[in-house]
Backbone bond lengths (Angstrom), bond angles and torsions (degrees), N, CA, C in turn:
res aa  C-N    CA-C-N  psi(-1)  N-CA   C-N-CA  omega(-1)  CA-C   N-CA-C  phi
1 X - - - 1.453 - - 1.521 108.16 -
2 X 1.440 115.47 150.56 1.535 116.78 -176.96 1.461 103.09 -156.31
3 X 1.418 94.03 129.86 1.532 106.41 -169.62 1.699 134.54 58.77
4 X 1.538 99.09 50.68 1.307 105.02 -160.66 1.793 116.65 -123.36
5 X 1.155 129.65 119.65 1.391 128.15 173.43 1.041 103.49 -74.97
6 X 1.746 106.77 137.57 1.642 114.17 -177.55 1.544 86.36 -132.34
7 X 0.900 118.58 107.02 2.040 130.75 161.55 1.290 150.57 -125.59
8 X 1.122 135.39 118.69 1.359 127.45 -173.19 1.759 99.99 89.36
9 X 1.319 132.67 -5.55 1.501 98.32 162.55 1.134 145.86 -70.63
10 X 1.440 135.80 140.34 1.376 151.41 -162.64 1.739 111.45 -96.90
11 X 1.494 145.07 104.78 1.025 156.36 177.84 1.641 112.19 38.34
12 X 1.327 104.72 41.65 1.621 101.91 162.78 1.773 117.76 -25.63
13 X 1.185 131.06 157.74 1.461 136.49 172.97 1.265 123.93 -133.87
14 X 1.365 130.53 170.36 1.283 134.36 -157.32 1.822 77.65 -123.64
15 X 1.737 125.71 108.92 1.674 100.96 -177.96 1.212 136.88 63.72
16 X 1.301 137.74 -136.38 1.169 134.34 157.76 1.845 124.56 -126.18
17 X 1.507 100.45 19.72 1.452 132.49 144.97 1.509 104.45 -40.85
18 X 1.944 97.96 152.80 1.404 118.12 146.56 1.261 109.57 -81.87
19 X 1.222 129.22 2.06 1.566 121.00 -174.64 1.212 102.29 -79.73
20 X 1.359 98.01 150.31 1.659 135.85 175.31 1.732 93.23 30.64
21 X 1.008 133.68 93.77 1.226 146.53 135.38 1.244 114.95 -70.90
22 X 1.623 120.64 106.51 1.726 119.48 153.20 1.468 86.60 166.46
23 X 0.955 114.45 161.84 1.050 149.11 -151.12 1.991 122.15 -60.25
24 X 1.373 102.13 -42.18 1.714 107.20 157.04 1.373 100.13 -111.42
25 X 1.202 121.71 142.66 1.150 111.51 143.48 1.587 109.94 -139.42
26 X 1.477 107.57 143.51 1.005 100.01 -177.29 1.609 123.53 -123.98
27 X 1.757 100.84 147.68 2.112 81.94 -148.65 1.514 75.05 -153.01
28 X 1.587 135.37 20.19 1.651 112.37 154.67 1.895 99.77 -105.05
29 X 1.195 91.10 153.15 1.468 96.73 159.12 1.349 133.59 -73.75
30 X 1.660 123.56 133.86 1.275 135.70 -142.80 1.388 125.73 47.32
31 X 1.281 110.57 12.01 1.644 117.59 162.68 2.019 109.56 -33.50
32 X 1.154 108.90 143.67 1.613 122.97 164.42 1.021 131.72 -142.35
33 X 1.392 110.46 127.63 1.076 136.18 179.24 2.015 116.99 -102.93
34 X 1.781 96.93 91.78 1.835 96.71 -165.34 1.268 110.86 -144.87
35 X 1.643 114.35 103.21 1.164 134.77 155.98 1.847 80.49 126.16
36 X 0.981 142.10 33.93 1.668 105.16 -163.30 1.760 104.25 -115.72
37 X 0.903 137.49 175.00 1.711 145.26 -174.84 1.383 99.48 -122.17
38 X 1.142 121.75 126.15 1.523 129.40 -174.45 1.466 85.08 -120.33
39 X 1.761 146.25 146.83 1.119 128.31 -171.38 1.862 104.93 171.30
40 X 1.454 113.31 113.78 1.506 119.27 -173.90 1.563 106.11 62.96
41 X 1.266 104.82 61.88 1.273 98.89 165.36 1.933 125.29 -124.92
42 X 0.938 150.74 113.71 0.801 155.16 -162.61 1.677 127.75 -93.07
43 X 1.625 106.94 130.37 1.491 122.54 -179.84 1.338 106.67 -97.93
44 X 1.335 137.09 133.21 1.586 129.68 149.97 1.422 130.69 -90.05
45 X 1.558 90.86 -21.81 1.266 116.46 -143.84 2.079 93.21 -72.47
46 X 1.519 99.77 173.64 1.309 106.53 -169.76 1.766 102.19 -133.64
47 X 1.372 92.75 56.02 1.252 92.64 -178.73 1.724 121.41 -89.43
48 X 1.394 131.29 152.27 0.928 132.74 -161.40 1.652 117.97 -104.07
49 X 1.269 116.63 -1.10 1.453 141.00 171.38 1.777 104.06 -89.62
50 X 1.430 115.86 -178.20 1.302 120.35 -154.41 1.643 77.51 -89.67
51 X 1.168 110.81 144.99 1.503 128.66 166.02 1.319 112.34 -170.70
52 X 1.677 91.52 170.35 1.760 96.86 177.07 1.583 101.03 -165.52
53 X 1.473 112.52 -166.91 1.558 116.41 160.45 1.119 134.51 -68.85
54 X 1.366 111.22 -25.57 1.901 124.38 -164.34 1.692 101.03 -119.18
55 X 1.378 125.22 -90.16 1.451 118.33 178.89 1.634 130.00 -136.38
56 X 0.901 88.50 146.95 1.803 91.21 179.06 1.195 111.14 -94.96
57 X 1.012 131.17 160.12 1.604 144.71 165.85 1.465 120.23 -121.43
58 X 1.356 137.52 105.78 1.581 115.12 -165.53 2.179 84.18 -113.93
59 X 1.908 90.63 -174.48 1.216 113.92 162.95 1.036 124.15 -78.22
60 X 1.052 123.05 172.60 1.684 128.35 145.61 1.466 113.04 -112.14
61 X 1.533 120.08 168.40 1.186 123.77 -156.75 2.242 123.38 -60.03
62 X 1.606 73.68 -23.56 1.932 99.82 153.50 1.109 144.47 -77.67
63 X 1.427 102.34 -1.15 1.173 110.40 -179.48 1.768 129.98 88.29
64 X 1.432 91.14 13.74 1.530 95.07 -163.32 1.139 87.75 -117.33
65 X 2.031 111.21 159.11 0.678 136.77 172.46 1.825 124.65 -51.96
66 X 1.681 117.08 153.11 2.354 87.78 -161.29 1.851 67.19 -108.04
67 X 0.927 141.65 5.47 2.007 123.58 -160.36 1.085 107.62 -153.58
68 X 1.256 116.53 162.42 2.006 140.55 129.43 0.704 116.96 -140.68
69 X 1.429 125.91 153.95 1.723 166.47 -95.55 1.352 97.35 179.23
70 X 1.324 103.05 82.63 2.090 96.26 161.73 1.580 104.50 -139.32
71 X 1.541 94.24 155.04 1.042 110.49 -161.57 1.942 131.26 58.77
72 X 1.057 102.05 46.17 1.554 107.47 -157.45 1.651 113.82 -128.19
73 X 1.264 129.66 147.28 1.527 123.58 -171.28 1.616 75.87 -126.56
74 X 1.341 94.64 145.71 1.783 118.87 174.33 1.462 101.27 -159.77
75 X 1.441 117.43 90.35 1.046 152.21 -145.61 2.016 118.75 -120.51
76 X 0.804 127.88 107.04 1.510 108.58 156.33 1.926 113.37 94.71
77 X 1.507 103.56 0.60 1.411 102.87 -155.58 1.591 96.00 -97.62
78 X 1.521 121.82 148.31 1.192 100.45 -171.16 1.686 104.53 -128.31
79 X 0.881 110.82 -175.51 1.836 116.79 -177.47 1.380 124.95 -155.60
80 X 1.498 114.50 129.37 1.407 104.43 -176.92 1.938 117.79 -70.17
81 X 1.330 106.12 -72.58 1.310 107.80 173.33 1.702 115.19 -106.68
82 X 1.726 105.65 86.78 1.437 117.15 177.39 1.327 104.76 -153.36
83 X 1.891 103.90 141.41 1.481 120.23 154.55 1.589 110.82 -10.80
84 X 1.073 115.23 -74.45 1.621 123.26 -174.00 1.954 113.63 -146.18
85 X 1.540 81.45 149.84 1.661 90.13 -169.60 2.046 100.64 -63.98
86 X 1.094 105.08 -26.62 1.691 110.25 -165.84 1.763 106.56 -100.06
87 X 0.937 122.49 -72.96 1.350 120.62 -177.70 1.858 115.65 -122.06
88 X 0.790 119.52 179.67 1.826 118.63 -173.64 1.942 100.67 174.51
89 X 1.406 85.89 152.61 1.410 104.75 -164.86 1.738 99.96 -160.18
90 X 1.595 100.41 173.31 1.506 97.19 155.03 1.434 99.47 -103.27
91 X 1.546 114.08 -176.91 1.475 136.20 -158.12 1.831 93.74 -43.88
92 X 1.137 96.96 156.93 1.443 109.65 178.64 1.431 117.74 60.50
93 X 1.218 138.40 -17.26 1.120 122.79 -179.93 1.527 153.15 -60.58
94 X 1.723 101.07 10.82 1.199 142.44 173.86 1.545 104.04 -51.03
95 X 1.779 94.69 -55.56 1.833 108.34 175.36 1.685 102.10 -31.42
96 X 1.430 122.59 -47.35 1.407 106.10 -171.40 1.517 129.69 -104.97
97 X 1.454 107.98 41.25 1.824 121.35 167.49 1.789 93.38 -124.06
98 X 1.091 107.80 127.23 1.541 117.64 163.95 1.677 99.45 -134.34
99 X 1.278 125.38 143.58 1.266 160.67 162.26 1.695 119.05 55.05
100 X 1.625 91.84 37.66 1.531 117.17 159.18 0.897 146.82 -70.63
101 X 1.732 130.71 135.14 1.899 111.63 169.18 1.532 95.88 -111.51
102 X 1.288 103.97 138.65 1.253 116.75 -178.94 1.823 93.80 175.44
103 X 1.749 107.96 167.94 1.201 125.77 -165.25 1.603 123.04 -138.46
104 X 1.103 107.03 119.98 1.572 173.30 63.15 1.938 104.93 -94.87
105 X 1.494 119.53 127.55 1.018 126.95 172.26 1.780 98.05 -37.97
106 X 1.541 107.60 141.04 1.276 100.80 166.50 1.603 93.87 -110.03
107 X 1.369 103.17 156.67 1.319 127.98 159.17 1.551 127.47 -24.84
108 X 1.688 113.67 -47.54 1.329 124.82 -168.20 1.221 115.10 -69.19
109 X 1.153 137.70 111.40 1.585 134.56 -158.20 1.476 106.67 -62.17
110 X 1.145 133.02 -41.31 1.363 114.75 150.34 0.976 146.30 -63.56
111 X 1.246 135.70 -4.50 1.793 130.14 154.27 1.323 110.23 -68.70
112 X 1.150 114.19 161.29 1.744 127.33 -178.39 1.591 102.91 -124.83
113 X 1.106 119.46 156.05 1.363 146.21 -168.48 1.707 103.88 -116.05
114 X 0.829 121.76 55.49 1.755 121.99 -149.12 1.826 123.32 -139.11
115 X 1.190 142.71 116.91 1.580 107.50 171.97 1.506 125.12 -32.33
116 X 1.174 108.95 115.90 1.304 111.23 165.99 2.023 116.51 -48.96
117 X 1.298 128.97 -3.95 1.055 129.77 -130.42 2.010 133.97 -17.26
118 X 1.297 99.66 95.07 1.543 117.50 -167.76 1.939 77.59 -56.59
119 X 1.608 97.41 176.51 1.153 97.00 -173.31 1.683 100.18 -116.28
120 X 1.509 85.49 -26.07 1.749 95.44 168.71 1.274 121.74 -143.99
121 X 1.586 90.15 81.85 1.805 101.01 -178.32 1.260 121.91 -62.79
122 X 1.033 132.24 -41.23 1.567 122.26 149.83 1.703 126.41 -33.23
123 X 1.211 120.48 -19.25 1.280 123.60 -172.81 1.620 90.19 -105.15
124 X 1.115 128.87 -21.36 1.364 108.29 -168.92 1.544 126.76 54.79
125 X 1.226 109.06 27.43 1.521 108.60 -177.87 1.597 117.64 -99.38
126 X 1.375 101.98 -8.76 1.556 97.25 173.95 1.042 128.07 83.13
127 X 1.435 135.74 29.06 1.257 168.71 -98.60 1.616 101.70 175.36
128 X 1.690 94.93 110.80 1.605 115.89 -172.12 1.369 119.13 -62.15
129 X 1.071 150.57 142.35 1.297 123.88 153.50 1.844 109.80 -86.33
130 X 1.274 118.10 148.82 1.831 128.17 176.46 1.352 110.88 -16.72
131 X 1.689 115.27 -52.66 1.924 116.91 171.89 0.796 133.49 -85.59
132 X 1.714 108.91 9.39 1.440 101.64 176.19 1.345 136.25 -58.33
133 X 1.984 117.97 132.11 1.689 78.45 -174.81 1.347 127.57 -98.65
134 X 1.634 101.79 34.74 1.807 100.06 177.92 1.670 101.91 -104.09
135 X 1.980 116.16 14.68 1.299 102.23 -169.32 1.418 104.64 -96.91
136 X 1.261 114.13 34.55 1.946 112.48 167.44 1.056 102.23 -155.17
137 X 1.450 134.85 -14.06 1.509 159.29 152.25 1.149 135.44 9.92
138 X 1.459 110.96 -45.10 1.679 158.09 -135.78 1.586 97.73 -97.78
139 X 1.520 123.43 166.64 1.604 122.01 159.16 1.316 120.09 -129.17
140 X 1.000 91.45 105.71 1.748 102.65 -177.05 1.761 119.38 -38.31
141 X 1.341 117.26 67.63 1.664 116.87 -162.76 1.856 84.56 -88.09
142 X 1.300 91.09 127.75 1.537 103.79 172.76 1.870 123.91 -79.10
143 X 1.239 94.48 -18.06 1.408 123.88 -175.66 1.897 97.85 -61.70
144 X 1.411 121.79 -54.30 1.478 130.68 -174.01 1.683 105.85 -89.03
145 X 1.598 117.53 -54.57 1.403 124.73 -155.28 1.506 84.10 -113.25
146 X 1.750 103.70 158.52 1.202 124.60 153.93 1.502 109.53 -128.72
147 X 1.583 130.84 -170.11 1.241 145.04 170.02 1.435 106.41 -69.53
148 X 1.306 125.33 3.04 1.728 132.69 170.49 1.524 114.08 -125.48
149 X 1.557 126.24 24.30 1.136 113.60 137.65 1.127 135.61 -132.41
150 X 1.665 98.38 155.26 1.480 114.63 -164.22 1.260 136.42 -97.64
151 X 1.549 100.80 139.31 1.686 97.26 178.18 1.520 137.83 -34.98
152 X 1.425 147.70 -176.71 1.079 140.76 -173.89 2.030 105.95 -74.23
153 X 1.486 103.73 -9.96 1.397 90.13 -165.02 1.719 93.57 -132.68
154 X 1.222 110.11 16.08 1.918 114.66 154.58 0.997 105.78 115.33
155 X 1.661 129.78 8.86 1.566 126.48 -151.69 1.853 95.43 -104.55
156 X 0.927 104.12 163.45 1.497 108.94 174.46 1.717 98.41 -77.03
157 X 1.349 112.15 128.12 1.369 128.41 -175.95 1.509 105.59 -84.39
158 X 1.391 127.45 -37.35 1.290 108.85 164.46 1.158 105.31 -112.09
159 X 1.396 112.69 141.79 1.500 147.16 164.46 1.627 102.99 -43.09
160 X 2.109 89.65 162.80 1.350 103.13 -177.48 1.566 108.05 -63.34
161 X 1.436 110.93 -6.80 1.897 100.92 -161.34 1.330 111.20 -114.44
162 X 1.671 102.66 13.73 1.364 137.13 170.49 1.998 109.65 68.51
163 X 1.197 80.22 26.99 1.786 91.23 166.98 1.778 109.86 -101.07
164 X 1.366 78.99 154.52 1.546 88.03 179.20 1.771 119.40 -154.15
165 X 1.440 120.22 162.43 1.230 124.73 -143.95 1.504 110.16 -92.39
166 X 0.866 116.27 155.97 1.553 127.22 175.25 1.473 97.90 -85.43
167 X 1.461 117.57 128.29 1.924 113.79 -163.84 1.262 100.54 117.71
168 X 1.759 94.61 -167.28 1.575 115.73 -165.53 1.534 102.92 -134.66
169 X 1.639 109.81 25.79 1.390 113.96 178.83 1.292 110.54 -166.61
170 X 1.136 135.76 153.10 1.668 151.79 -145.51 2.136 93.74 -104.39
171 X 1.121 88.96 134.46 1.378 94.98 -167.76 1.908 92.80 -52.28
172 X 1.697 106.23 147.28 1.531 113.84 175.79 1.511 108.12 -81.65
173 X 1.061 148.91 56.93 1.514 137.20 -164.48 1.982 112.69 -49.47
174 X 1.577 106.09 -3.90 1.378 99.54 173.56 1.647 116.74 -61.45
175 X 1.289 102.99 149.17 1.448 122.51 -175.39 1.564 99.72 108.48
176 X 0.966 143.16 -23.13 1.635 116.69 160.93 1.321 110.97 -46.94
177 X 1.421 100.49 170.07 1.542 121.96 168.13 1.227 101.11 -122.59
178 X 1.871 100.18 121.67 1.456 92.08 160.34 2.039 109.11 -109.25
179 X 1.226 101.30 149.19 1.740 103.06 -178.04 1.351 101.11 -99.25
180 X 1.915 128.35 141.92 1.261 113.60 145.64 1.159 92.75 -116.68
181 X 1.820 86.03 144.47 1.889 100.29 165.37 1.456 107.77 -108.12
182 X 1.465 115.94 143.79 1.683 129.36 152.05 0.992 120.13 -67.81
């Protein structure tokens, strides 16, 4: 998935399993997860496998990792009985989030552990405010994105200085003031 708001879901399922309840989960190999906002989403469930509110990450029968998560905020989602309210895995699965904010600190020296600051968290739309610091955050991998794709709401996702945001939307810089003088 790329460039995608995921919000407000309630105990998504893997089947008709307790497994992996929350909201992504991801269980094909080379699955992606790039540019997207996972955000207020909710687990009830009491499952006894790795889960959470926002995403899972499983194996495959090799032992390898099935995903990555770049460039992505997973934010705010919560869980009754899970590893973590935001993302969950078994051991190691840190290897597959690079240049995220989201919580439990991950490992990857570029993600942040931080408010994302939405600009209108009540709206849930995923929409930066000007300081945010996941709104230049991001890594411009040429391999997924180019200078022609667009944010969740039509905008060019990377900037003129060819940076781009951690999320599923281009930082909002509205609310400055600009003055002209004569």
């Amino acid at each position: 998935a790329r460039n995608c708001l995921v919000r407000n879901c309630k105990e998504l399922g893997l089947g008709s399993s307790e497994q992996y309840r929350t909201a992504i989960v991801m269980v094909q190999s080379g699955a992606m997860l790039i540019n997207c906002t996972i955000v207020s989403n909710v687990n009830e469930s009491a499952a006894s496998v790795p889960s959470s509110g926002g995403v899972v990450v499983t194996k495959n029968d090799w032992d390898q990792w099935k995903g990555s998560v770049k460039n992505c905020i997973i934010w705010g989602n919560t869980a009754k009985n899970a590893d973590s309210s935001n993302w969950a895995g078994l051991a190691g699965v840190e290897a597959c989030f690079s240049y995220c904010c989201t919580t439990p600190a991950l490992s990857d020296e570029h993600s942040i552990a931080v408010d994302p600051m939405f600009r209108h968290p009540e709206k849930e739309d995923g929409k930066l405010k000007g300081s945010s610091p996941c709104a230049k955050a991001g890594f411009y991998d040429t391999t997924v994105l180019d200078e022609n794709t667009l944010d969740l709401y039509g905008q060019p996702l990377v900037n003129s200085k060819g940076r781009v945001p951690m999320g599923c939307v281009r930082c909002d810089p509205t609310g400055m003031m600009i003055l002209f003088f004569q």
